[in-house]
C-alpha positions in Angstrom: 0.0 0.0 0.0 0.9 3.6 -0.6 1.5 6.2 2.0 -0.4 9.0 1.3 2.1 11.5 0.5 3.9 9.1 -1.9 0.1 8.4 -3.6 -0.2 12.0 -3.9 3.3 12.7 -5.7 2.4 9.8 -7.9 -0.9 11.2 -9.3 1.0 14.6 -9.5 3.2 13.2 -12.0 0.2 11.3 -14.2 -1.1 12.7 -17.2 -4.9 12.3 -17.6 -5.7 11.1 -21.6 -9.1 10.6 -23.0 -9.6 8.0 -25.7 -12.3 7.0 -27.9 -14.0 4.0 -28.6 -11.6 2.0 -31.3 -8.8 4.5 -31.0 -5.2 3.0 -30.6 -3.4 3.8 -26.9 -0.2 2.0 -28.6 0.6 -0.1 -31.5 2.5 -3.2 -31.9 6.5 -2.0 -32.8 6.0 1.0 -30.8 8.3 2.5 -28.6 7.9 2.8 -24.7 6.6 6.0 -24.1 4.3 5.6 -20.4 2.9 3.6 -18.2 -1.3 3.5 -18.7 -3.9 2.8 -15.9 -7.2 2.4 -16.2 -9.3 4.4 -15.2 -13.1 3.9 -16.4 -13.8 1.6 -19.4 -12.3 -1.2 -20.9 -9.2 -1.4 -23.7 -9.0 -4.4 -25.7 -5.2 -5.7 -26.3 -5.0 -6.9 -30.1 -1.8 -9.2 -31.5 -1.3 -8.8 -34.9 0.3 -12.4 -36.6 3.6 -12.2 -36.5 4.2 -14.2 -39.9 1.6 -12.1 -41.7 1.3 -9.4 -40.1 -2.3 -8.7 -41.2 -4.8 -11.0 -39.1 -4.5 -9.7 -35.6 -6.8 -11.0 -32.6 -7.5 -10.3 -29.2 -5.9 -11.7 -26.3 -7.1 -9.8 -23.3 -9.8 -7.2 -22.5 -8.5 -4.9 -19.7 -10.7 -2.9 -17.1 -11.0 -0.4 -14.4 -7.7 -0.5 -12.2 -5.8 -2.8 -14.9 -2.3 -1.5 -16.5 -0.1 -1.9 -19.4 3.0 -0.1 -20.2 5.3 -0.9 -17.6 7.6 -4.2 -19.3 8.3 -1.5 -22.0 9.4 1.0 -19.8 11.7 -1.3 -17.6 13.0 -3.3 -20.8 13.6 -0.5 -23.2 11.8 -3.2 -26.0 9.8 -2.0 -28.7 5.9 -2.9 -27.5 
């Protein structure tokens, strides 16, 4: 659990983003750019096929306290 203060210095560094329905957060090949948390809604996590690189499906959905992000940030990989 978080103190307090350290909760409150954490959500002073967070940027708040709004997306819409069926609008990319981050795409496959990407570079790491932030960690995301969610917030309210959902955000579907889509694979394209690595051999064709065309089909793509979905693998998770993600919800209301759920995060993404962070392996890239750590790893320095591409997403």
């Amino acid at each position: 659990n978080l103190t307090p203060d350290l909760r409150k210095k954490m959500e002073a560094s967070m940027i708040r983003k709004t997306y819409r329905p069926g609008q990319n957060i981050i795409k496959q090949g990407d570079a790491p750019d932030g960690f995301y948390i969610i917030e309210y809604g959902e955000a579907e996590v889509i694979v394209k096929d690595s051999s064709s690189g065309r089909s793509s499906k979905t693998v998770a959905t993600l919800s209301v306290g759920d995060y993404f992000g962070e392996r890239a940030l750590v790893t320095k990989e591409v997403r």
